[in-house]
N, C-alpha and C positions, 0 to 999 in steps of 0.2 A: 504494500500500500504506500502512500505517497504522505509523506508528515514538512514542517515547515519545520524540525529539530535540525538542524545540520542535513541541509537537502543534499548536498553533494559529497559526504563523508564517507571518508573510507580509500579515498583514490591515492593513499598514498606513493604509489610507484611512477604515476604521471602528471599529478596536481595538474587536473585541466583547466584553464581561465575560470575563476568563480569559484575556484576552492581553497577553503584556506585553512591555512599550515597554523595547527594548535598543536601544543606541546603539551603533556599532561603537566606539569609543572605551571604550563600559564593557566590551564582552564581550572585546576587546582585554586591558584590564588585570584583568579577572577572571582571564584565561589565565596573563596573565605576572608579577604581582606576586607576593612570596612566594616558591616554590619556584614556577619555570613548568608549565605542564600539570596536570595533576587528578591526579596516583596517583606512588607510591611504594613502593621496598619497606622491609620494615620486618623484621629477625629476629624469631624464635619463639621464641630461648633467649637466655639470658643470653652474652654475651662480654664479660665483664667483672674477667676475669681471666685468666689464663697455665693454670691447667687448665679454663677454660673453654674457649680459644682451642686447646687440645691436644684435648679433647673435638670440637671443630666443624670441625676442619680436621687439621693434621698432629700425630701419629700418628693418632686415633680413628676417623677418616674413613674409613680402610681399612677397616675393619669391616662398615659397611652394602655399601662399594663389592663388599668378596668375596661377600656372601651375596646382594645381586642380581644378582651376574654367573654366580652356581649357578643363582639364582630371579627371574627378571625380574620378575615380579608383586612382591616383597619391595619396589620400589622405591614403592609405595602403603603401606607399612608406615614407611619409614625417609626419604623426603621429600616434599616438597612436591606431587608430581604428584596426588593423587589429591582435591586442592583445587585442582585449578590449570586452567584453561581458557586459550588460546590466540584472540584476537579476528581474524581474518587479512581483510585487505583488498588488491585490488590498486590501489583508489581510481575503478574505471570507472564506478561507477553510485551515487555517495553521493546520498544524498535530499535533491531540491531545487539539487543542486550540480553534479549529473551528472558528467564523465567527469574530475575533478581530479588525476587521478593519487593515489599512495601517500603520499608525505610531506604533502601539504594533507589527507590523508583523517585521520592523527594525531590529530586533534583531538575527531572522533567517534566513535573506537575506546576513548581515554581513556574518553571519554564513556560506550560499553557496558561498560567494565570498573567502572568506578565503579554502576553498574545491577547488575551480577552483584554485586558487594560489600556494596550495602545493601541489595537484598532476599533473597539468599540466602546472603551469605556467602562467598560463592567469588572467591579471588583470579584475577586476569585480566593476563598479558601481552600487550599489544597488539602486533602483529606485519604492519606496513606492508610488503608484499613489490613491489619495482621490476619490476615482470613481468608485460607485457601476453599474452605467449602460454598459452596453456592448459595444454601439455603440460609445459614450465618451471614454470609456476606448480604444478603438481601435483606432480612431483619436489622443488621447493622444502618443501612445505610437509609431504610426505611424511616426509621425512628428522626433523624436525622433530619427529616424531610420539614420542619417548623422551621427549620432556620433561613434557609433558603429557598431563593426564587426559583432557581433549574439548577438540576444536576449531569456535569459530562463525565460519562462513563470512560475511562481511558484506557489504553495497554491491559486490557482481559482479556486471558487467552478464550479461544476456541475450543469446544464446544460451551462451553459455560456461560462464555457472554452472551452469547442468543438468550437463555432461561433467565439471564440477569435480566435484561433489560425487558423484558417483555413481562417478568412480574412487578418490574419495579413500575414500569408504568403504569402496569393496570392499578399497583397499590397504591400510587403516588396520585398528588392532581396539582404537581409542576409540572415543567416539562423532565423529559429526562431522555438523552440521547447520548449513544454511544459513538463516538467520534469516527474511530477506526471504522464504522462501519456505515455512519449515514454522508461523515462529513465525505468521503470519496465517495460514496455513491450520487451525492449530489454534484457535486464538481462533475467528476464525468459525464454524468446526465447532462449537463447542461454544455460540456464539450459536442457527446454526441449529437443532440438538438441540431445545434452551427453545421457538423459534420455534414449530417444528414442532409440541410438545405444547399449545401452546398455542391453534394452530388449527388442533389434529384433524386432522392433516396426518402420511402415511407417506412419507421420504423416496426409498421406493422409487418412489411414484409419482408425486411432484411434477415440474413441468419449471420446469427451470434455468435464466436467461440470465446468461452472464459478460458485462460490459461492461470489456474488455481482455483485453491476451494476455500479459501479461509474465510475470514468472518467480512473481511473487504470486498473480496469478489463475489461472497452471497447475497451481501444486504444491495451491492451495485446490481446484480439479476434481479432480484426484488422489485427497487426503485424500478428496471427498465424496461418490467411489467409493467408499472402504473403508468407510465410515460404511452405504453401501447405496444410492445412486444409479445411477440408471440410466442408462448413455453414450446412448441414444438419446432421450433427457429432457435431453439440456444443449446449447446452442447458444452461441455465442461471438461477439462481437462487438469487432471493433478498429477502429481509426484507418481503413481500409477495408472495412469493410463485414463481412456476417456470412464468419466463414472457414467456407470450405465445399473440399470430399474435393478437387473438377476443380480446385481454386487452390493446392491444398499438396503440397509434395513427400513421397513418403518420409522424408526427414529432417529434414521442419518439426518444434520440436516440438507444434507447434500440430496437426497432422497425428491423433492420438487422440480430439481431440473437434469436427474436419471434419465440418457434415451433409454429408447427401446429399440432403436436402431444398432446393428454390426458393424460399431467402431470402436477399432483397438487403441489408437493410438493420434498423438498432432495432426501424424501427414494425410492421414483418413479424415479426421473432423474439421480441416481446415481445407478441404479441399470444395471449392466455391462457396467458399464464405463470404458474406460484405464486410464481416466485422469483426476485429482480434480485441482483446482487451486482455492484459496481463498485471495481472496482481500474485507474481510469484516471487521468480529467484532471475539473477540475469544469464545472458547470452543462453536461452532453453530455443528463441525462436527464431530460426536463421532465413537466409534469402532464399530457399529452396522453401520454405512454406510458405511465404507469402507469395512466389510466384503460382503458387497452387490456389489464391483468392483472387474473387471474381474482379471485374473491371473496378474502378475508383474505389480502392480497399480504404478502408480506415482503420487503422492500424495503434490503439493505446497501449506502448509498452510502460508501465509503469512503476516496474519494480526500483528501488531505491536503494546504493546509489548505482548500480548497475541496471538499466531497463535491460528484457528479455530479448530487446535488440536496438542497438543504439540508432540513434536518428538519423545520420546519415548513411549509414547503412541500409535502415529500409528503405530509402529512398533511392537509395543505389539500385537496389532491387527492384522497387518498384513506384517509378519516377510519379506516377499517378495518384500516387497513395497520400491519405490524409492522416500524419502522423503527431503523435502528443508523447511527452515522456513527463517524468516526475521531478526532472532537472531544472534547475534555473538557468543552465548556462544555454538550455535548448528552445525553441519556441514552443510555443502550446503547452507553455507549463501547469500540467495538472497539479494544482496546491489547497492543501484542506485550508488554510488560512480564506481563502476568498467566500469561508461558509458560515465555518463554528462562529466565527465573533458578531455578524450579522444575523445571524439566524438567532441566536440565544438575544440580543440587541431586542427584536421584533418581537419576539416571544415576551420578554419580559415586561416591553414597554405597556403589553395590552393584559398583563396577568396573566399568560394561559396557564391552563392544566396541563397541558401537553404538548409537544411540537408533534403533528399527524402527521399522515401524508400529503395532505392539498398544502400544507406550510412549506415541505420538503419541495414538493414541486415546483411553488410559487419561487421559490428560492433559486432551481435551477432554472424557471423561464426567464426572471430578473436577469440572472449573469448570464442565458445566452443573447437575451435583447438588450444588454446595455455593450457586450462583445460589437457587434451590430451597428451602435452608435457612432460618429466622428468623434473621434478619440481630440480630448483637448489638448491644448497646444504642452499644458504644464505637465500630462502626462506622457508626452513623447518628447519632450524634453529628458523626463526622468529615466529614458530608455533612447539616450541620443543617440543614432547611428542606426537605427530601428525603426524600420516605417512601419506603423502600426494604422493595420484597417483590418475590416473583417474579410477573410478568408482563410488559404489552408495555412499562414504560420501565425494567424491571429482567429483562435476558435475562443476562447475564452479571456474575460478581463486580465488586467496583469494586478499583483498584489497591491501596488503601489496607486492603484487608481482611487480618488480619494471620492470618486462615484460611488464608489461600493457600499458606503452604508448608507446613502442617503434613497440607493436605491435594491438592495438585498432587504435591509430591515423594515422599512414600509409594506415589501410586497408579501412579507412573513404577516408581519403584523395584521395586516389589511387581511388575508387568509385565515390568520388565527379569529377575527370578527366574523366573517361569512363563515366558515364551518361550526361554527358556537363552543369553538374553545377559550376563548377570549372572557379574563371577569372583567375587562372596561373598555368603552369604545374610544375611538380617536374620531373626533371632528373635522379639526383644520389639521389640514393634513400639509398645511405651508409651515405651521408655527411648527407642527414637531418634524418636520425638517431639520428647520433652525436649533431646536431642542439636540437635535442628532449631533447637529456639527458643535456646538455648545458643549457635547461630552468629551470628545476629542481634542488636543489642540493640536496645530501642525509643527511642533516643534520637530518630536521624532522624525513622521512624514518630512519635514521640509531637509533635515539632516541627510535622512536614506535618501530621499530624493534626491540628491547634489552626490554620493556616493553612486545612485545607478545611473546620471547621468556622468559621472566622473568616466566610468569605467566603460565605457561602450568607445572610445578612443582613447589610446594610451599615449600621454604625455612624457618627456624626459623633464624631470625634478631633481633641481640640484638641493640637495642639504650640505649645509653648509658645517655641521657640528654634527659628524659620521660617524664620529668618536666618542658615543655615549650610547649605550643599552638601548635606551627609549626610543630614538633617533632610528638605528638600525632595527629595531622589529617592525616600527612602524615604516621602513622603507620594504620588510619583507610582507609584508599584510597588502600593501599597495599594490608591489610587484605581481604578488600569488592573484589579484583581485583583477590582473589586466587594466591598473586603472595610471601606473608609472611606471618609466623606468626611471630606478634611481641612479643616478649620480652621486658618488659617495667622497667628499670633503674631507681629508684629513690625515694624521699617520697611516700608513698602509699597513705600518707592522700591528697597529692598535688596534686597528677596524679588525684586523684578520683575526688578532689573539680574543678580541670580545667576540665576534663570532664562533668560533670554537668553544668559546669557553659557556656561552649560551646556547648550543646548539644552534644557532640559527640558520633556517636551509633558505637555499633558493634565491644569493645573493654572491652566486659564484661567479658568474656572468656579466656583475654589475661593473663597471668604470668607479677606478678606485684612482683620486688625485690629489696628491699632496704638494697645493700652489707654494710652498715655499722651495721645494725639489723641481721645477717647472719652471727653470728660468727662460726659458725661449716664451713659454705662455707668457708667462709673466710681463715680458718687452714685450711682446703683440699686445697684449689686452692692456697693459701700459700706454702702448700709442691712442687707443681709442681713448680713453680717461684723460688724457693729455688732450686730446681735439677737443674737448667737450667743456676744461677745466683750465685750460692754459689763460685764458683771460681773468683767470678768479684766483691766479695765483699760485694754482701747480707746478711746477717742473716735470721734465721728462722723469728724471730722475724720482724726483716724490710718486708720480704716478705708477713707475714699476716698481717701487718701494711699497705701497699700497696695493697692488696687487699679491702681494706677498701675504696681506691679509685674506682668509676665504671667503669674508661676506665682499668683499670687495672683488675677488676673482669669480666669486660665482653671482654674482651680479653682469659681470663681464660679459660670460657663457651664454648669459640671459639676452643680453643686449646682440651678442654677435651669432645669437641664431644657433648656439651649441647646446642650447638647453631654453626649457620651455616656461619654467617658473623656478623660482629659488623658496624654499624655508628654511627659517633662519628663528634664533633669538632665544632658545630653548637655556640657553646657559649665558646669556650674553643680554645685557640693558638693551632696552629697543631702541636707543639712541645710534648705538652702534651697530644697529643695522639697515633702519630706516636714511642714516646719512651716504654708505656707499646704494644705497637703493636710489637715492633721488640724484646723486652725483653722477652713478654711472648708467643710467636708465630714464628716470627723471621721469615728472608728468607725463598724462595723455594730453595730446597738443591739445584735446578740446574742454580743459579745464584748466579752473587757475590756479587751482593750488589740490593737494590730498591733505586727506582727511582722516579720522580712525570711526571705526562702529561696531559696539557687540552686540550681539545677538544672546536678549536673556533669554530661558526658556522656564519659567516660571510656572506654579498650579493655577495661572489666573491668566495664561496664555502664553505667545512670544511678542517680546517685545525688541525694537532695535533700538540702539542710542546710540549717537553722535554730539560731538565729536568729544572722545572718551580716551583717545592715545598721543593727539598733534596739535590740532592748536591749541595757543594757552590762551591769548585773550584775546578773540574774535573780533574783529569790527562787525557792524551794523553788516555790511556790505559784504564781508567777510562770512558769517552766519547765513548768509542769503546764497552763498557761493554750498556752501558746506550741507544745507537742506536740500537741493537740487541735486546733489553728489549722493547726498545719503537717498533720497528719492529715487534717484535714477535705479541703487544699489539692492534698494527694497522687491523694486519689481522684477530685478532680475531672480529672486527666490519665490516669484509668481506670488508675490501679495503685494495688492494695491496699497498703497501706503493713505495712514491717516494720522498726520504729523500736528505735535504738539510742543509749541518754544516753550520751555521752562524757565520759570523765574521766581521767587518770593512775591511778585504782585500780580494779581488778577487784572486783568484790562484798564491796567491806567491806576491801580488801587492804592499804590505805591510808587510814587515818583522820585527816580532815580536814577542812576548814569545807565547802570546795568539793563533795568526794566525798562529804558527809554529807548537801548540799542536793540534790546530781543523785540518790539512793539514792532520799530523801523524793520529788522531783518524780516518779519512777519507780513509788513507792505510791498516790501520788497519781491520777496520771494510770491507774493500774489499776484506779481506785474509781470517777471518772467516765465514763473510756472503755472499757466492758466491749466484749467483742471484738477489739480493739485487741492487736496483738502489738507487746509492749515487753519490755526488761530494759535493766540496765542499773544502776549505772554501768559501765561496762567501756571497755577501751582501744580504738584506735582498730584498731589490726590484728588484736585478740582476734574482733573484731565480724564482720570479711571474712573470715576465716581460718578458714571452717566446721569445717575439720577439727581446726583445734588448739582451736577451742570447744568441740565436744565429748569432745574429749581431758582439759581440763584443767575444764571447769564444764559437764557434764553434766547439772544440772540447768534450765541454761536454759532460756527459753521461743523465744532464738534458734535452738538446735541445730536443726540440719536447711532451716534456712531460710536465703533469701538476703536479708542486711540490706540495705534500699535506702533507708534515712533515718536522718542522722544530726540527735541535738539537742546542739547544742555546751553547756558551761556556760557562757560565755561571751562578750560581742562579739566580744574582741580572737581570742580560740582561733577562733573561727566566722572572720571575716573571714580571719585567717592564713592558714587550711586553704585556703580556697575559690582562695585569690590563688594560692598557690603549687601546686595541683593545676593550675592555669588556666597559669599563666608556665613552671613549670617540667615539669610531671606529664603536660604536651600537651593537659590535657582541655579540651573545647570548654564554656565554664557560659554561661545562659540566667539573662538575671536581671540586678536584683535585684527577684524576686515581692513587691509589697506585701500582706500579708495582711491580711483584716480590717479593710478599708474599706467603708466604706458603700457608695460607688460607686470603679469603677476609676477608680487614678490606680496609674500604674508609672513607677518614676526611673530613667532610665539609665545606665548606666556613665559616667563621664568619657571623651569621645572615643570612644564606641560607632559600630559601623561601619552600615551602610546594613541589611545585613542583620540586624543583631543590633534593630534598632529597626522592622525590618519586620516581627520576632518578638514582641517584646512588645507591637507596637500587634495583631497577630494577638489575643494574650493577653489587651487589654484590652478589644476587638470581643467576645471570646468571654466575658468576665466578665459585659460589660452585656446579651448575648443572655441568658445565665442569671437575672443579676437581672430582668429584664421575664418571664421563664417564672416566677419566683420569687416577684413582686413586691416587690423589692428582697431576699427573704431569700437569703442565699447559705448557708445551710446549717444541720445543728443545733443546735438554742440551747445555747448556752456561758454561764459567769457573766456579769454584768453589763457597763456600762460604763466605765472609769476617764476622769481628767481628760484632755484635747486636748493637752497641751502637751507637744512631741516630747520623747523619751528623747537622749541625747546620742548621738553615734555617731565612732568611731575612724574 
């Protein structure tokens, strides 16, 4: 079956593009540093006082406790249940790991909570039950059933999961569905749908062959019954041969799709077939059988990470053929991610008892008709180098389409209403849209985003500080992800001995340069710095003196086309790196100066702010430069920007040098940037606090809107903010964005971690894709250029 755990693990002998190289030592202290395991709970209201703490526990608590114990349903009104899903595992069948017990299974239950969290919002207790017996396990999990809204049944081996869940539902009146078994059979369903239309093909009349019997490839038979297949049209195929009526008992449940037809074997039951689907083991199904199916074959191999036959392979075979694997690195990736998080979403939103089958349905006609739809621009973006329309390498949405819940969980929802599973209805079906997108924010999404747009063209990245742990994994992660190649800065003897001595693969191949051992580089890339700087006071000499430093040589590389973007600044003030950045590279001709922005990613949404790294004190005119920059910046992460100038006074409330320059850069920036939603100067909680903006300055052009850019007046206020929402506030910040560069070059934090700089070399892959589509222009022309020589910075 096909899971979204490590889709492509296991390939260690050829790490194909998209697969990446974990070490049990890293995935070890990924688990346990920090707070151990992946999730947390976190309160929804304040306890931060004595009548708060009377409100949330003793006396107030009795309140909701008597009016659910009149009205059981009240308990979706007054707590957490009706956001809340249960992940229940006994640990017999985890993917890949097989029968580990409960406690080892811990770690991939995390794991599906954290999936429900970021794509749909829904909180997840994971819930490891020590109980191999069926009927135990069922009373366990039965009892259980008060706490929670829906229950997903996980990694249950076969035969047992079948009995699990079909008592548990009849006993239960949440929903309660077993991943492994509906969440692929809806995915596929809704592959083969597209399939079908695409080659004039009636699923009533197609014939089927399953290759395996497990609990995935039964419940996908099932579903493709209700969808309108015909049981004498599907044949099955296991580890022994075709199961046929004279081999199975009564109580197999293989037993419902037994021919009664004389077939032994693959080459027998696939022989004009329309339709292969493989939920087994890999390489079982070769190009001699699919030349044995009928004309325009559809072909799901889907085992994981090896399919039953890789994708270009059946194509090879059979050029005609409408092919899907369980891969990410292949098209038509069939992924249970594009179901469970939506589906349980819709369920919840409307109370059901149950998720049936017209919900299971609705689910897969949603994802084959939104497959269907012209894909928008910010989603083929996210898969740059990928023309995405519907046909045969686009049968199914991609993960990353931020469609998906807005149109999976309604069409659940809207199903669980009409079948009369539903205890509440939905009216406006516009407002719980909004409701939808409101549970999500796009922080994650817009991260991954910039990552699967990074990687779909591979950039050369120079690092500049090659000679530190952090630096080098995070240049192997890249590498392994097809998203760079690194360029590696530094001792050669140092790089190679941290390399060894970390294991680190897959960085043999890389360009290893040590600019002070490079004297011929050195005087070349010296002459350019010399053209550039001989009027400001350089010598030749200074300037191959200075190339002897690395942010300054790979700066150089950058500038003469040897390399694509630079990071930098990992161990080094961002002074000293931002000065050979603007010296030997310098602004984009069509702005006047650069700028800094980060990117917070907070529980109250993402927010950007400027100018947070470069300027210190801004003029009027200056600020109005730096909002257009940071605008420009905004929309390039596909969100419209709605900018707000920060100051201590509210429109004029306070009269002073500062609030009188942010009021001016505020006019300003509404002369050149027509369209552009700003106000401003105004306070920092005025800006967030929609309701009390239009309480008290109803004339805004903020009211009614969500501000998601702030322009500080100054360095020190910019920088303050960002640190202390980052240390204290919990937000996660991305950055520091250099704006306004001719070409990418991004400095990173002091002591930035692996991950945070396998973010921004994403960020700087995806700048120089834009410039080569742009031909260097990164966007529209702004004032002129000012002088090279960096701004001071706190």
């Amino acid at each position: 079956m096909t899971s979204i755990e490590q889709p492509d693990a296991g390939k260690s002998s050829e790490n194909p593009r998209g697969a990446i190289r974990v070490t049990k030592e890293e995935a070890l202290r990924y688990h346990q540093e920090g707070k151990p395991g992946k999730i947390e709970v976190v309160p929804t209201k304040p306890v931060s006082s004595q009548y708060d703490l009377a409100l949330a526990y003793s006396p107030g608590v009795a309140e909701p406790c008597r009016v659910i114990a009149r009205e059981p349903d009240a308990a979706y009104r007054y707590t957490a249940k009706g956001n809340l899903v249960a992940v229940v595992t006994n640990g017999s069948a985890v993917l890949g790991l097989g029968n580990i017990g409960a406690q080892a299974s811990k770690p991939v239950m995390e794991g599906k909570g954290v999936l429900f969290k970021k794509f749909a919002g829904i909180d997840v207790f994971d819930l490891e039950v020590d109980c191999s017996d069926p009927d135990a396990f069922i009373e366990i999990v039965r009892c259980l059933e008060p706490s929670f809204g829906g229950i997903n049944l996980e990694d249950i081996k076969a035969p047992e999961c079948f009995r699990i869940e079909e008592e548990l539902k009849r006993l239960c009146s949440i929903p309660v569905m077993h991943d492994d078994q509906h969440g692929t059979a809806i995915i596929t369903g809704a592959a083969l749908m597209n399939a079908l239309r695409l080659v004039n093909k009636r699923i009533e009349d197609v014939s089927i062959v399953m290759v395996g019997a497990g609990a995935a490839a039964l419940a996908c038979l099932r579903f493709y019954l209700s969808m309108g297949a015909s049981p004498e049209n599907i044949t099955v195929v296991d580890r022994d041969g075709v199961v046929r009526e004279d081999q199975t008992g009564e109580s197999d449940p293989r037993r419902p799709f037994a021919t009664s037809r004389d077939l032994r074997g693959l080459e027998q039951a696939i022989e004009g077939a329309d339709v292969l689907v493989g939920l087994s083991t890999g390489g079982v199904v070769t190009a001699d059988h699919l030349s044995r199916m009928t004309s325009d074959p559809i072909v799901f191999a889907l085992a994981n990470p090896d399919p039953e036959i890789d994708y270009e392979a059946a194509l090879a075979a059979r050029p005609d053929a409408v092919v899907a694997t369980g891969r990410s690195d292949r098209p038509n990736q069939v992924n249970n991610v594009l179901g469970f998080p939506f589906i349980f979403r819709g369920a919840l939103d409307v109370g059901a008892r149950e998720i049936n089958e017209q919900m299971k349905l609705a689910a897969a006609r949603a994802l084959a008709s939104l497959a269907r739809e012209p894909v928008p621009d910010a989603v083929t973006r996210a898969y740059a180098g990928t023309e995405l329309g519907f046909g045969r390498e686009y049968l199914i949405p991609k993960p990353l389409d931020p469609r998906l819940l807005t149109t999976v969980a309604p069409a659940v929802a809207r199903a669980a209403i009409e079948s009369g599973a539903a205890r509440y209805r939905i009216d406006d079906w516009r407002q719980y849209e909004a409701e939808l997108l409101s549970r999500v924010g796009i922080g994650q999404k817009l991260v991954t985003g910039i990552v699967n747009r990074a990687i779909k063209q591979r950039k050369r990245v120079v690092y500049a500080e090659a000679d530190t742990y952090n630096i080098l994994k995070a240049a192997q992660l890249v590498r392994d992800q097809g998203m760079a190649e690194p360029i590696l800065l530094g001792s050669k003897n140092r790089i190679r001995r941290l390399i060894a001595e970390h294991g680190i693969e897959g960085l043999d191949e890389c360009e290893i340069i040590n600019p002070a051992s490079e004297e011929a580089l050195c005087e070349r890339y010296g002459e350019l710095l010399y053209r550039k700087r001989q009027r400001k006071g350089v010598t030749v000499h200074d300037a191959r003196r200075l190339m002897t430093d690395r942010n300054y040589f790979g700066c150089a590389m950058v500038e003469a086309g040897k390399a694509d973007a630079l990071v930098s600044g990992m161990t080094k003030e961002y002074p000293k790196i931002i000065r050979p950045a603007l010296q030997v590279i310098g602004p984009d001709s069509q702005v006047r100066r650069v700028a800094g922005m980060y990117i917070v990613n907070s529980a109250r949404g993402v927010y950007f702010c400027a100018d947070t790294t470069v300027n210190l004190e801004p003029t009027a005119e200056e600020l109005s430069d730096i909002i257009g920059l940071t605008a420009r910046t905004v929309r390039f992460f596909d969100v419209e920007p709605v900018v707000a100038v920060l100051s201590y006074s509210n429109f004029g409330s306070t009269r002073a040098s500062e609030s009188d320059r942010c009021r001016e850069a505020v006019r300003l920036a509404k002369e050149r940037y027509p369209g552009l939603v700003i106000d401003g100067e105004i306070q920092a909680n005025i800006a967030i606090d929609r309701e009390l903006l239009a309480e008290n300055y109803p004339f805004s052009e903020l009211v009614g809107r969500a501000v998601n850019t702030f322009i500080f007046p100054n360095l020190s206020a910019g920088n303050i903010a960002y640190k202390l929402l980052h240390e204290i506030g919990g937000a996660e910040v991305i950055g520091p964005v250099l704006m306004g560069m001719a070409k990418p070059v991004h400095v990173l934090q002091l002591g930035s971690s692996v991950r945070e700089i396998v973010n921004m070399t994403a960020l700087a892959v995806v700048e120089a894709q834009r410039n080569d589509e742009r031909g260097r222009s990164s966007g529209p022309a702004l004032p002129g250029t000012d002088d090279a020589d960096p701004p001071r910075r706190t």
